[in-house]
C-alpha atoms as one frame of an Amber mdcrd trajectory, in Angstrom:
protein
 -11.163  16.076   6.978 -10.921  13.031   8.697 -12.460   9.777   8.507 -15.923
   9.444   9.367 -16.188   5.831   9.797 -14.756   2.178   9.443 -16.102  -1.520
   9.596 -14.800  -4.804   9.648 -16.272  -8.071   7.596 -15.795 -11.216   6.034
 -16.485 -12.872   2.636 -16.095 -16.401   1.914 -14.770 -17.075  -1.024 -14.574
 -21.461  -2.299 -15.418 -21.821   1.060 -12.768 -19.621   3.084 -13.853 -16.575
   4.769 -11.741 -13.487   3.867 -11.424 -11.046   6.079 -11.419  -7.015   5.163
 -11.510  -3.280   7.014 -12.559  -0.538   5.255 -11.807   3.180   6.019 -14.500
   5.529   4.931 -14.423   8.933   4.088 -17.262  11.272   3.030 -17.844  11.716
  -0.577 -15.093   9.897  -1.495 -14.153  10.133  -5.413 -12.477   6.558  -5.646
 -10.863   3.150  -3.195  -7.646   2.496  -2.398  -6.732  -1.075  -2.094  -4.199
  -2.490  -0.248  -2.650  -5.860  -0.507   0.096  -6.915   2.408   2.985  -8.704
   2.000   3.854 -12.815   2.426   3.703 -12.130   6.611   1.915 -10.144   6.657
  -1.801  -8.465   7.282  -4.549  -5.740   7.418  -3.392  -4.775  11.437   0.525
  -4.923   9.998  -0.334  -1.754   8.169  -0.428  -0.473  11.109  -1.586   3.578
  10.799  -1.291   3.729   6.745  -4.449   2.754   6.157  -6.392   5.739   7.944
  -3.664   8.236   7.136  -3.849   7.726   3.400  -7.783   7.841   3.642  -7.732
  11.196   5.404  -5.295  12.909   3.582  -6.259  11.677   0.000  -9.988  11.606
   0.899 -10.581   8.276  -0.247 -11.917   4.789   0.611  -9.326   2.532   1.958
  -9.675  -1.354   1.820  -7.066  -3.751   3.168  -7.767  -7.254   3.608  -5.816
 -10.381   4.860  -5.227 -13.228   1.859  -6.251 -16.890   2.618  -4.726 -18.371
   5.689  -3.639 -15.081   7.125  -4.391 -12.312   9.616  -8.215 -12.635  10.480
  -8.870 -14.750   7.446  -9.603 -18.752   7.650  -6.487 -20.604   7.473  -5.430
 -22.040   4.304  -3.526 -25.311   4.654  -3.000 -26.619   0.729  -0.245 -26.786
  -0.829   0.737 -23.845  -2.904   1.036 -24.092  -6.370   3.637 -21.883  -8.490
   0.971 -20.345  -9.941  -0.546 -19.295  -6.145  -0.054 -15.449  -6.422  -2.419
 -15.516  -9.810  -4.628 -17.208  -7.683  -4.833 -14.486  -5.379  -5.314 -12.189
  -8.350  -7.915 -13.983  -9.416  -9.253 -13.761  -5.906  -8.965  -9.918  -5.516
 -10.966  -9.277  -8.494 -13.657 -11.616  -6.820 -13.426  -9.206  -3.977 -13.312
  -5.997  -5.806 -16.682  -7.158  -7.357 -18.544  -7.957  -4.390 -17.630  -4.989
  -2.789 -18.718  -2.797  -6.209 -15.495  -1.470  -7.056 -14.734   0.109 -10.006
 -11.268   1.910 -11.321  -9.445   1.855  -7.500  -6.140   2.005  -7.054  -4.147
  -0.728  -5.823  -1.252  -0.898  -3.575   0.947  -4.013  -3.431   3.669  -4.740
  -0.921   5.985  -7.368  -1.677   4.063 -10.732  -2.484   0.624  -8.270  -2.253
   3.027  -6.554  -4.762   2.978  -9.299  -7.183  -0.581 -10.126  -6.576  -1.185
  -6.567  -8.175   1.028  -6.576 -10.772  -0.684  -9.656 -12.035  -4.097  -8.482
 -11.676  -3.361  -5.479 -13.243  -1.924  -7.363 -16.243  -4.590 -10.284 -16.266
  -7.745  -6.931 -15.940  -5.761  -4.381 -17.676  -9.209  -1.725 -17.741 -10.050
  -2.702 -13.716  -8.014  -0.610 -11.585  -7.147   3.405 -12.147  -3.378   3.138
 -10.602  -0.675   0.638  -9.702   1.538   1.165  -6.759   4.042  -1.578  -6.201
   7.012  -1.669  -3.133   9.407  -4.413  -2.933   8.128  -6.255  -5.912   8.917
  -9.515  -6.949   8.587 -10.354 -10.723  11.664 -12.730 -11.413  13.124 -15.229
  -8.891  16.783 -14.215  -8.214  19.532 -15.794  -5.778  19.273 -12.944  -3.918
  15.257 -13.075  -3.055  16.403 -16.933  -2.335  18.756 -16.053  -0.193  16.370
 -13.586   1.491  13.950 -16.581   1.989  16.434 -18.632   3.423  17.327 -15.991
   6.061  13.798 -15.940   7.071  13.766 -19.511   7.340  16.466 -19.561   9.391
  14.809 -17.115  11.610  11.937 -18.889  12.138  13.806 -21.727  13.614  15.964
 -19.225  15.401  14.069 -16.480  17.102  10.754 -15.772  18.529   9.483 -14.352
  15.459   6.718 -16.808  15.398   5.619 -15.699  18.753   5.467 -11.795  17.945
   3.633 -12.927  14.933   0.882 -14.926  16.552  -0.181 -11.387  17.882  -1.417
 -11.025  14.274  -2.159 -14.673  12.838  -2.813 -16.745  16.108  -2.196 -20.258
  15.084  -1.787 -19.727  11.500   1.742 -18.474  12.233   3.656 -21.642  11.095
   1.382 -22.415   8.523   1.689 -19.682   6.831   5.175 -19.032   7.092   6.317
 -22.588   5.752   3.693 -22.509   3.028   6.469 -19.527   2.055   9.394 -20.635
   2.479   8.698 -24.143   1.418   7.086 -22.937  -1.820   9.691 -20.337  -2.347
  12.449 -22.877  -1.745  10.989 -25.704  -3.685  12.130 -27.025  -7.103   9.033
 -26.626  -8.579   9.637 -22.761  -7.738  12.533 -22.063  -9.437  11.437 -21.502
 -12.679   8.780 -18.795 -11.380   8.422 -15.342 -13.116   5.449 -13.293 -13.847
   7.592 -10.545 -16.279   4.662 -11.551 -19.035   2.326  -9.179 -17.201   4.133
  -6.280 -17.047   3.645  -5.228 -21.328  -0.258  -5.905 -20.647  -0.499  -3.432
 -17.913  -2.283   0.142 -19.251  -2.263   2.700 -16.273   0.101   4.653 -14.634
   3.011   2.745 -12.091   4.587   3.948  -9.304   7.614   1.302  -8.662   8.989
   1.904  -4.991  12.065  -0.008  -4.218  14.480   0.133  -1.023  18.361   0.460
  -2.253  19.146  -2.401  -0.036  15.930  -4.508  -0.650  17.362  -7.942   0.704
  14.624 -10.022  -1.242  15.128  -8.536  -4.463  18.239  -6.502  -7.112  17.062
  -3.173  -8.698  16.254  -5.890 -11.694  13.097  -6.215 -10.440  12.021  -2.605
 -10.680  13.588  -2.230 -13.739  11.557  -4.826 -15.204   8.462  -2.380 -15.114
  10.311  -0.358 -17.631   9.098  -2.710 -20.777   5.988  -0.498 -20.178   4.540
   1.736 -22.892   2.177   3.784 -20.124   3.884   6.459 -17.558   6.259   4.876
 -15.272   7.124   6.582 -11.887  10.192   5.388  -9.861  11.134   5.664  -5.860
  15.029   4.086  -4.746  14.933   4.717  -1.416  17.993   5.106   0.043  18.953
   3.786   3.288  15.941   1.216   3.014  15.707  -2.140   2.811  12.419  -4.046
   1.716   9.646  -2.333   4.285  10.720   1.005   2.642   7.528   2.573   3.374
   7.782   1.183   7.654  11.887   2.355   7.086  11.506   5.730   5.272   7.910
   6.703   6.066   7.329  10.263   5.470   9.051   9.920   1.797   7.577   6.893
   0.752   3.598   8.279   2.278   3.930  11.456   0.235   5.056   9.817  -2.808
   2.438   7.657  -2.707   0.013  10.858  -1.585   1.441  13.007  -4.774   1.298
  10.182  -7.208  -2.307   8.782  -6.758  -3.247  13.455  -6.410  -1.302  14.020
  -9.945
């Protein structure tokens, strides 16, 4: 089956519109949620959104965080504690749409966002997917940051990306790197949330993530509840853009099982 229908609005939240699509399929059983990465966005998930809908049968949100995408720009300063903001801002969302028990899928900072909501609302969501996580800061994700940087200033990145974030582009990506970079930032780490988590984790990780060491899915292993791993081999950290077909149908079999 395929599906039927989707829409496009916005919800302000402290006075910043938010920006979300929905995928609709009929008589769906349950909503997947997806959460993009630090540049990221609902159109950067390019075809996954409608794929997973049609072939799980479910409801498929994506929307773009504060300052990107579609969403009002977002121009103050980021505090360490900015991700758990956004958690706290997801479950704002998840309740104005009605959602109960959906599944979330993190990439990368959207990663984080979900591993700290599902640690801070341990009984709101029915699954956890997480790709290129980031739970501890590392040289390595540093380093990874500092190559982006670099790029910025470097290539025309900021020009492809303006496709996708108009003139939010070099807001947003500072408000990374600077944050990121900053030595407020180095003493960053969200591990606490893992132990609280209580549903089932699926943990995919490229083998040559260049953000992040396999220390960062092995933190997930401090869990009590059932723990599902993916290394992907010959991918970096947009394992699922890298690797598609394996990382899809893990995702597919793990949210079916």
């Amino acid at each position: 089956m395929d599906v039927i229908d989707s829409f496009e609005n916005k919800f302000t939240i402290n006075n910043t519109a938010i920006y979300y699509k929905k995928w609709i399929v009929e008589n769906a059983k349950n909503t997947l949620v997806l959460l993009h990465d630090s540049l990221g966005c609902v159109a950067l998930w390019r075809e996954w959104p409608e794929e997973l809908a049609a072939t799980l049968q479910m409801n498929v949100i994506a929307y773009d965080r504060r300052g990107y995408g579609k969403s009002d720009n977002y121009t103050v300063k980021r505090p360490i504690n900015y991700l758990e903001q956004e958690a706290e801002i997801l479950n704002e969302l998840l309740q104005h749409w009605e959602i109960e028990k959906p599944v979330v899928f993190g990439f990368s900072d959207g990663a984080s966002v979900a591993t700290i909501y599902a640690g801070m609302f341990p009984d709101a969501i029915s699954k956890l997917i997480i790709e290129g996580v980031h739970v501890l800061l590392e040289e390595q994700t540093l380093q990874g940051v500092r190559d982006a940087k670099s790029m910025l200033e470097t290539t025309k990145i900021a020009k492809v990306l303006e496709k996708y974030h108009g003139d939010k582009v070099m807001d947003l990506y500072t408000a990374w790197t600077d944050t990121w970079l900053s030595n407020e930032h180095q003493s960053w780490n969200i591990e606490h949330f893992i132990p609280k988590i209580q549903v089932p984790i699926l943990v995919v990780q490229g083998a040559h993530d260049e953000f992040g060491s396999m220390n960062q899915a092995n933190a997930f292993d401090t869990v009590s509840n059932e723990i599902t791993k993916l290394i992907v081999q010959d991918a970096a950290h947009t394992a699922h853009k890298e690797k598609k077909e394996e990382v899809f149908n893990a995702v597919v079999n793990f949210i079916k099982k």
